[in-house]
C-alpha positions in Angstrom: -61.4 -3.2 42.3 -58.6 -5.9 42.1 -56.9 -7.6 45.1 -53.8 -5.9 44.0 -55.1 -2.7 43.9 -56.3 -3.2 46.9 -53.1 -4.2 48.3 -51.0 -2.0 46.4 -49.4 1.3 48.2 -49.7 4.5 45.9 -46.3 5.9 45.5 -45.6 9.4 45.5 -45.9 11.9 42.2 -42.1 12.6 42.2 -41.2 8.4 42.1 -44.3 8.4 39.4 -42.5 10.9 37.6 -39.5 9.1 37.9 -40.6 6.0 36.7 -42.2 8.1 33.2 -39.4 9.5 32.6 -37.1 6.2 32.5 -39.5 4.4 30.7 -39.7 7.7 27.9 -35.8 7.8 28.1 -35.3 3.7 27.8 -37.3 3.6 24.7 -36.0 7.1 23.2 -32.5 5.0 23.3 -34.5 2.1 22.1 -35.5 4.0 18.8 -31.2 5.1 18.6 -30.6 0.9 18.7 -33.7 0.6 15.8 -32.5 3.5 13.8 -28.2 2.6 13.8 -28.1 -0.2 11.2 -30.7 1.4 8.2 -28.2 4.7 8.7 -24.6 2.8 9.5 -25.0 -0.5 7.4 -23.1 0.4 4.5 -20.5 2.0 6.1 -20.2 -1.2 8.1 -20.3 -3.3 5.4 -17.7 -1.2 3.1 -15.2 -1.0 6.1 -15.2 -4.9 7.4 -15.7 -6.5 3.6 -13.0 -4.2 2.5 -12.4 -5.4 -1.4 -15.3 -7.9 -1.1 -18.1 -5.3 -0.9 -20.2 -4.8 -3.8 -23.4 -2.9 -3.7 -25.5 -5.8 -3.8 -24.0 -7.8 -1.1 -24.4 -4.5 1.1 -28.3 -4.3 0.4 -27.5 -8.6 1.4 -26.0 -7.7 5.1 -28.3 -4.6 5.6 -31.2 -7.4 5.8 -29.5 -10.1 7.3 -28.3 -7.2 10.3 -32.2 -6.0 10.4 -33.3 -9.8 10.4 -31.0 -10.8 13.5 -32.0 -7.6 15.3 -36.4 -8.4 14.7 -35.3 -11.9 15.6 -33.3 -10.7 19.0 -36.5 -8.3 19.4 -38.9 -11.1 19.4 -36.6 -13.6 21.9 -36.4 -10.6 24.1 -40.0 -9.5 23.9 -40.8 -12.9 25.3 -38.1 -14.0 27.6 -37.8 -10.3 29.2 -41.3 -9.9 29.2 -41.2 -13.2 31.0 -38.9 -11.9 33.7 -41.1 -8.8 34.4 -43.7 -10.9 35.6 -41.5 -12.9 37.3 -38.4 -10.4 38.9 -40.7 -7.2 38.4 -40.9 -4.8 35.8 -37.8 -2.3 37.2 -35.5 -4.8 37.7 -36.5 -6.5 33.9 -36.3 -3.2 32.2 -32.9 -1.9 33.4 -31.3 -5.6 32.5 -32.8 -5.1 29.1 -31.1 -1.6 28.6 -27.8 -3.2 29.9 -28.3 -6.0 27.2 -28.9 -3.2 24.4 -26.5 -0.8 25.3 -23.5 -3.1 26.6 -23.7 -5.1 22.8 -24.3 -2.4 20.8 -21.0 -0.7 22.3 -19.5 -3.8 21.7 -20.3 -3.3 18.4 -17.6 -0.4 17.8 -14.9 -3.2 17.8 -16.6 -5.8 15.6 -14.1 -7.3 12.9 -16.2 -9.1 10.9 -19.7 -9.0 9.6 -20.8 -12.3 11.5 -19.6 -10.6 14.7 -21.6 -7.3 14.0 -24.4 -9.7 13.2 -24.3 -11.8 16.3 -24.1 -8.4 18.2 -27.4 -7.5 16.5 -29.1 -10.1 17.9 -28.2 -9.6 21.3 -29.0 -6.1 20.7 -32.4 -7.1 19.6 -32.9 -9.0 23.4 -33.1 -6.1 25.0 -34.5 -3.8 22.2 -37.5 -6.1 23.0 -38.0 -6.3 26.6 -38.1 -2.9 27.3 -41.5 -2.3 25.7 -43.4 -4.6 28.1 -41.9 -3.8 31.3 -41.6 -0.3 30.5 -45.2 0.1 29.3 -46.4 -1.9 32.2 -44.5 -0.2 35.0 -45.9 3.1 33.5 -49.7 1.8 33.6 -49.3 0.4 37.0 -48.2 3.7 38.7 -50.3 6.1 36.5 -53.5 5.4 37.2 -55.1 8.3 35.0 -52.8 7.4 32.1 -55.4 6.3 29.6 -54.5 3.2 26.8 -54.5 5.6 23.7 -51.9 8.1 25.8 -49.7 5.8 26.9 -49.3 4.1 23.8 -48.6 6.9 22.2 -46.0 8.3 24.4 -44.3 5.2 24.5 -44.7 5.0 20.6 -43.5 8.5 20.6 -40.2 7.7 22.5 -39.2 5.2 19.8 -39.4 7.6 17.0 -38.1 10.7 18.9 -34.8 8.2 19.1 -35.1 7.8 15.5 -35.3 11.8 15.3 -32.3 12.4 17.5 -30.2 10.0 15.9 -30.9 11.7 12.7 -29.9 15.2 13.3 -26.7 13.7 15.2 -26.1 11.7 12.5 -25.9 15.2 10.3 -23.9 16.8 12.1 -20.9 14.3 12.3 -21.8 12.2 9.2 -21.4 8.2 8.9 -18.8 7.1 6.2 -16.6 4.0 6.1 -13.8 5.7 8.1 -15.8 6.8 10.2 -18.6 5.1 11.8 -17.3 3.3 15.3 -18.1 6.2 17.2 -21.6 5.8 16.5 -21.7 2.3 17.9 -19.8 3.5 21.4 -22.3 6.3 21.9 -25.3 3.5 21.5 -23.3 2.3 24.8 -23.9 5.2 26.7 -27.3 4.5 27.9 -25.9 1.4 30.1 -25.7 4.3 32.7 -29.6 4.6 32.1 -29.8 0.8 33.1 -27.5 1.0 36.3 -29.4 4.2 37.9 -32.6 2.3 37.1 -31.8 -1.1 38.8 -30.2 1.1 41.8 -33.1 3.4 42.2 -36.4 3.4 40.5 -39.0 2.4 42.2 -41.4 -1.5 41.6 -44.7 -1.6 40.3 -46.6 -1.2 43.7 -49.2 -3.4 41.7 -46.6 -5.8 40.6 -44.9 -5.8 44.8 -48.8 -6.7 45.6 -49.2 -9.2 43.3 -46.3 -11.2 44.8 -49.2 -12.1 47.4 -52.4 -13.1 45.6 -50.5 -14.7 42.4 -52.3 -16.5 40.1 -51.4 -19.2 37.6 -51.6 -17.5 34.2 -53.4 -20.0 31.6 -51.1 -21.6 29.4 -50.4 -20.2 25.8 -52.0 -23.0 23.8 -55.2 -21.6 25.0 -55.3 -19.1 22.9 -55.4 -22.2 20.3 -58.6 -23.7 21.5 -61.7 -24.2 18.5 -63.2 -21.0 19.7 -60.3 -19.0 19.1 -58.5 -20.4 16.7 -59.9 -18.5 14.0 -59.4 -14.7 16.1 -55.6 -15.7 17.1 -55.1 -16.5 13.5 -56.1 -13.2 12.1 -54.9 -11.7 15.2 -51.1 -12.8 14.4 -51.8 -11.8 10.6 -53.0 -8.2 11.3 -50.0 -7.7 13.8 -47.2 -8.7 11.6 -48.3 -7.0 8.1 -47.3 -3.7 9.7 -44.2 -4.6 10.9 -42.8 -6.7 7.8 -44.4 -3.9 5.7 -42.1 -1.5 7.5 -39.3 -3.5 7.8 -38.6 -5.6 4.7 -40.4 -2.7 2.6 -40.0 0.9 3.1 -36.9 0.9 5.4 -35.3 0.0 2.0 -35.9 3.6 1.4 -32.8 4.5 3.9 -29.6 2.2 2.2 -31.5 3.7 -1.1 -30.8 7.0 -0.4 -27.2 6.3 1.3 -26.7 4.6 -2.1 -27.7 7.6 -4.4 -26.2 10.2 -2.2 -24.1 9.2 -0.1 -20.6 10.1 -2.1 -22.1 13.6 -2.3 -23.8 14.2 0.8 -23.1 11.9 3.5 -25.7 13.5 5.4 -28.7 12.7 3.4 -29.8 9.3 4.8 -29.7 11.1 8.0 -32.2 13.6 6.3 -34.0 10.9 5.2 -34.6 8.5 8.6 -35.3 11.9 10.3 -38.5 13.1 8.1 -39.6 9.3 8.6 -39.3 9.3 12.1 -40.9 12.7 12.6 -43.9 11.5 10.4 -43.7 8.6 12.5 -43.9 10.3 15.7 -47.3 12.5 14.7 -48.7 8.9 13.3 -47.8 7.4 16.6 -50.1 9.4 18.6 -52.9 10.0 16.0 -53.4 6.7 15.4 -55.2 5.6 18.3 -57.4 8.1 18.1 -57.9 8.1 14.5 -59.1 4.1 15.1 -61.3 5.2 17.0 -63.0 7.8 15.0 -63.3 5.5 11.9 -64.1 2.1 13.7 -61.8 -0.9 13.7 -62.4 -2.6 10.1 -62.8 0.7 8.3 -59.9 2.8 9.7 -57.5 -0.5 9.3 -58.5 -0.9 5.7 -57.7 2.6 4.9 -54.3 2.7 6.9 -53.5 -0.4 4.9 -54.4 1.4 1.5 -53.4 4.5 2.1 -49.4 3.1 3.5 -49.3 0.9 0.4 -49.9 3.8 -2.1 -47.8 6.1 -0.4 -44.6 3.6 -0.6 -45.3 3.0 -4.1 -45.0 7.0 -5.0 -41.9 6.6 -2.6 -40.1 4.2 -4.3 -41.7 4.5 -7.7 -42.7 7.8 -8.2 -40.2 9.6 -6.9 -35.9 9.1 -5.4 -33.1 10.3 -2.8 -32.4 13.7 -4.2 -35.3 15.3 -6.1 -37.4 17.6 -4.4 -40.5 15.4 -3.7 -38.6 12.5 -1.9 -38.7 13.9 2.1 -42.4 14.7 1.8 -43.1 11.5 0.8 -41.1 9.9 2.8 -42.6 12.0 5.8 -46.6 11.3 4.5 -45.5 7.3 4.3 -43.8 7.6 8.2 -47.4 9.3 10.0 -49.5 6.7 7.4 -47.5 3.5 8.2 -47.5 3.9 12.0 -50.9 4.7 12.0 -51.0 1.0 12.4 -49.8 0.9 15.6 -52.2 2.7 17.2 -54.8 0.9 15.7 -53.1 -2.1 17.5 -52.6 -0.9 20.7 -56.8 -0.3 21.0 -58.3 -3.0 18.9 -55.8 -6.1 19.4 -56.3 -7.2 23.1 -59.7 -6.7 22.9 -60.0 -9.4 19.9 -59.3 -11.8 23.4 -61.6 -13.0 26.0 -60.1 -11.6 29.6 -58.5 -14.3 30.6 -56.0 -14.9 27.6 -56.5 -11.1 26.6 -52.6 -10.4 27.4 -51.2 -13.9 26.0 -53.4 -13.6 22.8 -52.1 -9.9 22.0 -48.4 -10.9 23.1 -48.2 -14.1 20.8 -49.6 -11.6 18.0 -47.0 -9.2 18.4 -44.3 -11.2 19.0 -45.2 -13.9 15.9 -45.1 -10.8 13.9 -41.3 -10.1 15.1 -40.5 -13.6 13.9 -42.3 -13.1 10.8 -40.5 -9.9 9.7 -37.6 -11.3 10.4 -38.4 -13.9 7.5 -40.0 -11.4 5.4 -36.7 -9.2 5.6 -34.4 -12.1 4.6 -36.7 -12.7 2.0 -36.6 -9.1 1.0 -32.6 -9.4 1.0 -33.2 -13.1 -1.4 -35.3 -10.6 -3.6 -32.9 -7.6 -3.7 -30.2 -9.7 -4.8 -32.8 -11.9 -7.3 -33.4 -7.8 -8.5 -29.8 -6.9 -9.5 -29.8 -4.5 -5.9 -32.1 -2.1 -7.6 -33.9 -0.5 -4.5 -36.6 0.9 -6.0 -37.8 -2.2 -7.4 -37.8 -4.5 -4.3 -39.5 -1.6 -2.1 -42.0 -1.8 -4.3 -42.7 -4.9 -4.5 -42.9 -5.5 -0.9 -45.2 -2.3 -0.5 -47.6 -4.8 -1.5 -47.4 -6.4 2.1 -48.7 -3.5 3.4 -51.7 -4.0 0.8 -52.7 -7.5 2.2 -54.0 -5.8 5.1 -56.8 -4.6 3.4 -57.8 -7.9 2.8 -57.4 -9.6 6.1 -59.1 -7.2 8.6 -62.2 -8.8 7.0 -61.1 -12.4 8.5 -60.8 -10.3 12.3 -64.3 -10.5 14.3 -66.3 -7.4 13.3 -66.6 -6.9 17.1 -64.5 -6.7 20.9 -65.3 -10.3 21.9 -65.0 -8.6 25.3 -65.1 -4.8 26.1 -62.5 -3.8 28.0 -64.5 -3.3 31.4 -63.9 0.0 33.4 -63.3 -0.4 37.3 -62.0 1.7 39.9 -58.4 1.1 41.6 -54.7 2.0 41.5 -54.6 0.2 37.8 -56.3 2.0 34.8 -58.5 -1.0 33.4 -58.5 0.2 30.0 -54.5 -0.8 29.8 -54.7 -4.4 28.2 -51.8 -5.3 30.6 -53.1 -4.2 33.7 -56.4 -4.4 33.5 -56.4 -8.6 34.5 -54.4 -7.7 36.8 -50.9 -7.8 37.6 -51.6 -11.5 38.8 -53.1 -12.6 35.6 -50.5 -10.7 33.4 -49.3 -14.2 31.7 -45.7 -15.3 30.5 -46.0 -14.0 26.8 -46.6 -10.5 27.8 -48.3 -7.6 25.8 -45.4 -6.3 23.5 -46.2 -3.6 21.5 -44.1 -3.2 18.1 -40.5 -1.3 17.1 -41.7 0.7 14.1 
């Protein structure tokens, strides 16, 4: 048993319950902020470039605006993560649902494409801080909560905002004319933020920790000779799913905006919704599936299996015909898979002691790197005449490296996750060290 446990006062079910369900609500709002721009950016783009806008430079802004907002995600992922150690994991969280619901209200009165962008970005901050505080806070105070539930509840939150954007979005359709409104309800949940940093209880582990701190070890350990080579792959096998997802088969959305749009406004709703409903059932089976398979084999089939499946998406099928939501369904659970996969195998690639810094770095390098990979995927859109179906197909392929790389991870934990007794389920990767220990890149689990 930790010192902090030890220290720790339990709180009561009802403030436990309390502290669930903000967590679940901030990231259901979360997935709104991630789904807004693949559903709303050509809308955007037609109203504030007016005469200017040409299909191709639409397909441009819709991956600089996805770019700024990974970018933002993987600032805030750090910095806010950064502040939950050091303010506490309430206080952290409800600042960054102020920062992504007060800019992305803001965004109802951009004028200009570079405004909306910056407003992206500062979007992004607090799209990524939620995640660790909010996943932390929850581990902390539910001490029964095991790694592959939790993830997969928080996962599940994301894409049920992806969901209930969807069928919103199909009701009261995004066109040119009409798109503003969408941008002032994304600044609703600001209220979420005020009750929570008026009301919701600390981390009793965190509060204890405030006593028994302990300096984290510095992120360049992580770099050392012996574990150089398992940061490496550990950064590669984080970001393929993300820039897979991001600069690939989100194309799928403006695609079938693009194809449908002037006769059904409400298809790319349709669409992100039978993604994010895939994505949801993928969410929480992939933990378990990882499990099941064993950590090289079940990545290398996730990796095969999401790269054939946004093939057929993009070349075997389009917006319209019959077979497109299925697929784009199968290639939402498949893709996601990923992330349960990561939750359960990442942080124990790392020794104890760095276990948190090493998994953090990973995530949050693969933020950065999708945000590359989806200006790149913008370069190559443009370089492709704007054909959609051509550039999501050719970066499926990302998704296909991963079959190759989880040979370069170590073919076993290089430290089991240990099982203890205390306040603090062990088997969390963030609480497990220790609420002391918890370092300043903290444990940051992906937007898919």
């Amino acid at each position: 048993m930790t010192a902090q446990s030890l220290l720790a006062q339990p709180l009561s079910r009802s403030a436990r319950v309390a502290i669930l369900l903000a967590a679940f609500l901030g990231l259901v709002f979360d997935g709104v902020e991630l789904g807004i721009m693949p559903i709303a950016s050509l809308s955007v783009s037609k109203d504030l470039l007016g005469d200017e806008f040409t299909p191709q430079l639409g397909g441009e802004w819709f991956a600089r605006f996805t770019a700024a907002l990974m970018l933002g995600a993987a600032v805030g992922g750090i910095v806010f993560g950064n502040w939950g150690d050091r303010i506490g994991r309430t206080r952290a969280m409800g600042i960054s649902i102020l920062f992504y619901s007060v800019f992305a209200g803001l965004g109802a009165h951009a004028q200009t494409q570079n405004q909306m962008l910056a407003l992206r970005f500062l979007v992004g901050l607090g799209v990524g801080g939620v995640w660790p505080n909010g996943i932390a806070l929850v581990s902390e105070c539910w001490s029964s909560a095991s790694r592959p539930l939790v993830s997969g509840v928080m996962s599940a939150g994301l894409n049920a905002g992806m969901v209930l954007l969807s069928q919103l979005v199909r009701l009261w359709p995004i066109t040119p004319d009409s798109w503003q409104w969408l941008f002032h309800l994304a600044g609703a949940p600001a209220l979420l933020g005020v009750a929570v940093l008026a009301a919701l209880p600390e981390s009793p582990v965190w509060l204890a920790s405030r006593r028994t701190r302990q300096k984290p070890p510095p992120v360049r350990e992580v770099f050392r000779a012996d574990l150089l080579r398992t940061t490496l792959a550990a950064i590669v096998i984080a970001s393929i799913p993300l820039v897979g997802a991001w600069a690939g088969s989100k194309w799928m959305i403006p695609w079938a905006d693009a194809v449908a749009g002037a006769t059904d406004p409400g298809y790319k709703a349709a669409t992100q919704g039978w993604w994010a409903l895939g994505a949801t059932l993928g969410s929480f089976v992939g933990a378990q599936l990882a499990g099941w398979l064993g950590r090289r084999r079940s990545y290398f089939l996730i990796s095969v299996g999401a790269t054939l499946l946004t093939l057929v998406m993009f070349q075997g099928t389009a917006p319209l015909e019959p077979a497109f939501h299925p697929i784009v369904f199968a290639q939402g659970l498949v893709a996601t898979l990923y992330f349960g996969w990561l939750a359960v195998f990442l942080p124990e690639l790392f020794p104890t002691r760095v276990r948190a810094t090493g998994s953090g770095l990973a995530f949050n390098s693969g933020r950065f790197a999708t945000a590359g990979g989806v200006l790149a995927a913008g370069y190559l859109f443009a370089a492709m005449g704007g054909e959609y179906p051509r550039v999501g197909a050719a970066c499926s392929l990302i998704y296909g490296l991963g079959a190759i790389a989880i040979w370069f991870a170590p073919a076993k934990p290089v430290v089991a996750i240990e099982e203890a007794p205390g306040l603090v389920e062990p088997a969390s990767p963030l609480v497990e060290m220790g609420a002391a220990e918890i370092p300043q890149i903290s444990f940051n689990p992906p937007l898919e």
